[in-house]
N, C-alpha and C positions, 0 to 999 in steps of 0.2 A: 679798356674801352670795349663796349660790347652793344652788338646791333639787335634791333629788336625785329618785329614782323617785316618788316620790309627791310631788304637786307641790306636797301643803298642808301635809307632816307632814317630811322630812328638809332638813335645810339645813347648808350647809356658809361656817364664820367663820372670816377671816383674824383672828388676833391678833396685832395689830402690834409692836413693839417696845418700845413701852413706851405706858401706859394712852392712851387717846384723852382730851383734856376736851371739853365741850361748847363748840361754838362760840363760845357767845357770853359763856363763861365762862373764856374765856383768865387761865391768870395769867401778871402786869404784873408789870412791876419799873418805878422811879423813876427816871428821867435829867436831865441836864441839858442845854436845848436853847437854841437862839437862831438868830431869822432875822436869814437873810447877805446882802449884795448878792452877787447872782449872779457877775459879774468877779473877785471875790474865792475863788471855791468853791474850783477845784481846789487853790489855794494851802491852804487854810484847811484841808481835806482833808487833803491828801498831810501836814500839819503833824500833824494831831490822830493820824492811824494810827502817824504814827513816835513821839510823845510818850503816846498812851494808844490802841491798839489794844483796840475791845472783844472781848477776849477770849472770854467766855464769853454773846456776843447774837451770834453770827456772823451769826445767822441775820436779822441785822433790816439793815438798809440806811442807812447812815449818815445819809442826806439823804431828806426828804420836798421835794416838789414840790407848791405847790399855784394852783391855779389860781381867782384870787380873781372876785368879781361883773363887776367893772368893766375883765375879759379880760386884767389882767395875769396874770403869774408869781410864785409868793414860795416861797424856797429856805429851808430851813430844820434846821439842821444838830445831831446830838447832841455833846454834849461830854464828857462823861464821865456816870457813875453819882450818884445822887443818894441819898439817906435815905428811911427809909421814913415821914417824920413832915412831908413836904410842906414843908420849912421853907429857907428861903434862906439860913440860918446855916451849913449843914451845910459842912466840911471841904471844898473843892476846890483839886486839885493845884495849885501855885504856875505849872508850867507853863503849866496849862490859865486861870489868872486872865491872864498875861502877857498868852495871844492875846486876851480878851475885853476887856484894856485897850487893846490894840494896833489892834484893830476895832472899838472903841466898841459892843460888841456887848452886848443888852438878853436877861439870858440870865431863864428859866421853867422852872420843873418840868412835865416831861410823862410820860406812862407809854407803855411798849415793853411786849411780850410777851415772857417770859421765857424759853419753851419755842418749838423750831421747828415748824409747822406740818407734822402727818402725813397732811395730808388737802387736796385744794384746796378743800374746806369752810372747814375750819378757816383756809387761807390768808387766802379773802375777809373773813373775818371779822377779821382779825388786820390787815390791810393797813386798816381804816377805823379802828384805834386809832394805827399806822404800820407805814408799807411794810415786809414780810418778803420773804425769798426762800422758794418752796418748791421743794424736789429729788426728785421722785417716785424711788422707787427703780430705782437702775442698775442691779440684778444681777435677772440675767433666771428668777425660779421660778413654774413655772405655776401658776396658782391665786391670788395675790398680786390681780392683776385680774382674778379669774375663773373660770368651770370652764363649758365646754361641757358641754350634756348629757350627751353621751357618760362626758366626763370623772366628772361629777359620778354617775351610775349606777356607774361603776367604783370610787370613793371608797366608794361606799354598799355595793356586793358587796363590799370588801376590810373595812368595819368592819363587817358582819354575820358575817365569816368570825371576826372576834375576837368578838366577842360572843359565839356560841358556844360560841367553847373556852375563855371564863371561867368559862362555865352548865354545862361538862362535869365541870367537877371537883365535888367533893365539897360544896365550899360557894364561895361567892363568891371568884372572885379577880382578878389583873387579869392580863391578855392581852397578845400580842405578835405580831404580824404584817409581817417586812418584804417588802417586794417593789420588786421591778426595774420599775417605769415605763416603760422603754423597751419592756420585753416583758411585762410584764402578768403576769409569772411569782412565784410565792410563792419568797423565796429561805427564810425560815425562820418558825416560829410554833412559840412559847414562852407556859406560863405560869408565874406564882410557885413557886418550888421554897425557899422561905425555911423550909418547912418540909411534909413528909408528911402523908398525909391520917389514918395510923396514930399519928402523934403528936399527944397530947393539948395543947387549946392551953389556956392559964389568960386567959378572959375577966373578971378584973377586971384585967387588963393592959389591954384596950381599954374600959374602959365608958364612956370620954370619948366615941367614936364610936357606942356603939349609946344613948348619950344623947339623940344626933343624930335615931335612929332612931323611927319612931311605934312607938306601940305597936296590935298585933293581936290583936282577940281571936281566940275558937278556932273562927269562923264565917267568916274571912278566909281569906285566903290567907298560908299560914305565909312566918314572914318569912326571908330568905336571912341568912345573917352575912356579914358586910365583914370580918371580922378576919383573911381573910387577902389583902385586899389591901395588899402589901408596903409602896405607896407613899403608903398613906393614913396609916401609923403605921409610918416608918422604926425606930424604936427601941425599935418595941415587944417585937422577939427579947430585948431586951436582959434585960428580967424573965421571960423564959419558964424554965419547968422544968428542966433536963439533958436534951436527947433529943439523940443523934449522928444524928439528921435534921434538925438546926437547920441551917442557912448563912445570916449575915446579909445578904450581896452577892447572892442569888443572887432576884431582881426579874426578872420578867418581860419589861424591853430589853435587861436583861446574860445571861439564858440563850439569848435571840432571836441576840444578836450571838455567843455562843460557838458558837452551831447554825451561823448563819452562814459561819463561820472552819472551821467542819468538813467543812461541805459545799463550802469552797472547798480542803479537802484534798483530799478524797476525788474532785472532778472534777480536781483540776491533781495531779497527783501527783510526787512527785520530794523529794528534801531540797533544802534552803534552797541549796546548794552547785551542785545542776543546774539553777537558775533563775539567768535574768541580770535583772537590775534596768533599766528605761529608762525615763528621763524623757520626758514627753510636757508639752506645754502647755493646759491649760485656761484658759478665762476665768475669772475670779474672781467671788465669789457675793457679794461686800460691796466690790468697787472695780474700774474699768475696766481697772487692771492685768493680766497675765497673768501667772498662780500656776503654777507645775509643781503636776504630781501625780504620782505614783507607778504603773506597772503594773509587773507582771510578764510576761515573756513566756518560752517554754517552748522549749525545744531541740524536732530533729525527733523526736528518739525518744522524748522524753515526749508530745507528740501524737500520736502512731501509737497510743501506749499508752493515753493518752484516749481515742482513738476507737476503740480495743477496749473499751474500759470501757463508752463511752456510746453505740455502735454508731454512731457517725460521725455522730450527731445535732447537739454541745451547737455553737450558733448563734456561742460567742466563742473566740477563738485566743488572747488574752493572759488574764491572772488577776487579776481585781477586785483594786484595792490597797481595802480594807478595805470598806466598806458606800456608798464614795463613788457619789451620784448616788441612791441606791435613798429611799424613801418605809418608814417606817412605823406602824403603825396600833396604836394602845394603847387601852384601853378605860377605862383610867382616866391623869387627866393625872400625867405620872411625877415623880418629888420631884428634887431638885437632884442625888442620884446619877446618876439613868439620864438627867437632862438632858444631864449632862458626857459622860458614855461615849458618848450620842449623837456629839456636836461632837468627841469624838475619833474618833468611827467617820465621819466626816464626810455623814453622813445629808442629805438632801435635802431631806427634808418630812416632819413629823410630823402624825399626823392623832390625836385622842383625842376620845372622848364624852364624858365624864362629867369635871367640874373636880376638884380637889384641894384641900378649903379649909381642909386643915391644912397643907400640906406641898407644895404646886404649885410647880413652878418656871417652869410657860411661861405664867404670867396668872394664875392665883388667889394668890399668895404673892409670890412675883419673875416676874423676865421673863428668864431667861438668854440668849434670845434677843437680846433688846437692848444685849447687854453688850460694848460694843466692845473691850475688851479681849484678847480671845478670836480667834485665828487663824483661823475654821469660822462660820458663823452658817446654819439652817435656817430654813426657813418653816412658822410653825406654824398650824395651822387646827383650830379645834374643830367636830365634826361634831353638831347638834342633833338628835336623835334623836323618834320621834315618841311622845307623853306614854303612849300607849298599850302602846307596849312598856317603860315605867319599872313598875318595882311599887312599894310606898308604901315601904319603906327605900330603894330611891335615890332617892326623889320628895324625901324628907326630906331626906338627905344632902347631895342636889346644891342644893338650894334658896338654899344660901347663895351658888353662885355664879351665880342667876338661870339655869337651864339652860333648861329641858322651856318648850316654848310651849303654855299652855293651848286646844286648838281651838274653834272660834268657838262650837261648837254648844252648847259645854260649858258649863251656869251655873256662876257663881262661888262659891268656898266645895265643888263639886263632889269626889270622890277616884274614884281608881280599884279 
């Protein structure tokens, strides 16, 4: 967790890959264990991984070590999986009976942690029920362990720059901001175009959302409307009126990414025909392996004609393959659509204020980031904003995903 310009009110949250549990609140699964004479391990070992490999505990260590009062050693080895009813009856493979006959081994139910440990918190804690491995993460994205001030000041100017241009339109909506990390440059900033501010929206389409919302008298400050932020109600076009200003796709990280794609026309110029393709190697962002990635690179005479274009300024010689490496900043967390578009546009880091607690896909709802399955994986961080700048419909909205930190001065039960 890391604070931004002001040092009591912005803070900036890794959210990990899938939920954190509380320490000391691991959940166990049931196994079957039994201490071994030492001389005996490696054989006993090497047997048990080729006849029942725990599959799905990688993460725990087959053998605890403990070292008793009276300064011996006692080896103590899992055998397989056990029941969840504590009972010695339960079903164990024929194999796994052979070796406990063949060892005179006096086997016990004990409990393993189910889940690998995402924290060296959570490791210690998980190692005093039995030994885990933990694997901090290999792939090297900044912010994961941290943000320099510097850093975290430039997090905080780039989600002020969204904030804005959600506040600019007509009524509420959600924002898009990506930018290039390496140079600090905006490459595009989009908002919701799901619908025009000329076309009539039908709010009992959302009244699930502004159910959400307090209600204001007329001595408040009027309340803004959420209904058109796209990603809080993907389907809500779906009952809207006939307007040829409707587009369901068109979300605030999918017009950011199309702006994108345009302005990498308009600085590389040339058709798809006067570009040659070249593999370069990158490290990979989810294994130590080394991934190709795609650039383009441009003949002399389409760069003569760029630097007539951009007066010999722009700082790159080859053409961004898609959004790879760049960071960007959404004002609300985006629903399972613009998570994927992300991970194809292979985005680097996502930063969002405000959670999504109907429709999230990076922590309020799923975790798409966590989804090994997927060839791309970002680092996604939510940025805590200070309670001050919430008015009482997001104070409401966001509530369910625990956001806005109340400041200390503030009595409780207090509103803004």
């Amino acid at each position: 967790m890391n604070n931004c310009e002001d040092q009591e009110s912005w803070e900036i949250v890794h959210i990990p890959d899938k939920p954190p549990f509380p320490p000391h609140q691991q959940p166990t699964v049931n196994v079957y264990a039994a201490v071994i004479d030492p001389k005996h391990a490696n054989t006993l070992i090497r047997k048990l991984n080729q006849i029942l490999p725990l599959e799905n505990l990688r993460h725990v260590k087959r053998v605890r070590k403990q070292h008793l009062d009276e300064g011996s050693t006692q080896l103590s080895v899992i055998l397989c999986l056990a029941g969840e009813n504590n009972s010695q009856v339960d079903f164990i493979p024929q194999e796994v009976v052979g070796l406990i006959d063949s060892y005179q081994l006096d086997t016990f139910i004990t409990k393993v942690c189910r889940y690998a440990p995402l924290s060296k918190e959570e490791w210690v804690e998980q190692c005093k029920i039995w030994p885990t491995s933990f694997h901090p993460p290999t792939y090297n994205i900044s912010g994961i362990t941290g943000f320099s001030q510097e850093e975290s000041q430039l997090v905080c100017t780039f989600m002020k720059l969204a904030l804005d241009l959600a506040k600019s339109k007509c009524q509420m909506v959600n924002a898009a901001v990506i930018v290039d990390p390496s140079t600090n440059e905006v490459i595009a900033r989009a908002c919701d175009q799901v619908y025009s501010c000329s076309c009539p929206i039908n709010h009992e389409v959302t009244k699930n959302h502004d159910n959400m919302l307090l209600n204001s008298s007329a001595t408040e400050e009027p309340k803004l409307s959420y209904d058109g932020v796209s990603c809080l109600n993907p389907w809500g076009w779906s009952n809207q009126k006939s307007c040829d200003s409707w587009h369901p796709l068109r979300h605030a990280a999918i017009v950011a990414i199309e702006d994108s794609a345009a302005r990498d026309r308009n600085l590389f110029p040339g058709g798809r025909h006067d570009l040659t393709e070249i593999d370069h190697v990158e490290p990979a962002l989810t294994s130590p392996s080394p991934k190709k990635q795609k650039t383009i690179s441009m003949d002399v005479n389409d760069l003569e004609e760029l630097n007539t274009r951009t007066n010999g300024c722009h700082p790159e010689l080859s053409r961004p393959y898609l959004c790879t490496g760049y960071d960007i900043y959404l004002v609300w967390e985006p629903c399972a659509m613009c998570a994927m578009a992300l991970v194809h546009q292979r985005i680097k880091r996502i930063f969002y204020a405000y959670p999504n607690p109907t429709a999230g896909a990076l922590g309020s709802v799923h975790r798409l980031q966590g989804e090994k399955s997927l060839n791309h994986h970002y680092a996604v961080f939510k940025v805590l904003l200070p309670q001050e700048s919430l008015n009482r419909g997001i104070m409401s909205l966001v509530s369910k995903g625990d956001h806005p930190k109340k400041p200390s001065n503030m009595p409780h039960g207090a509103s803004l």
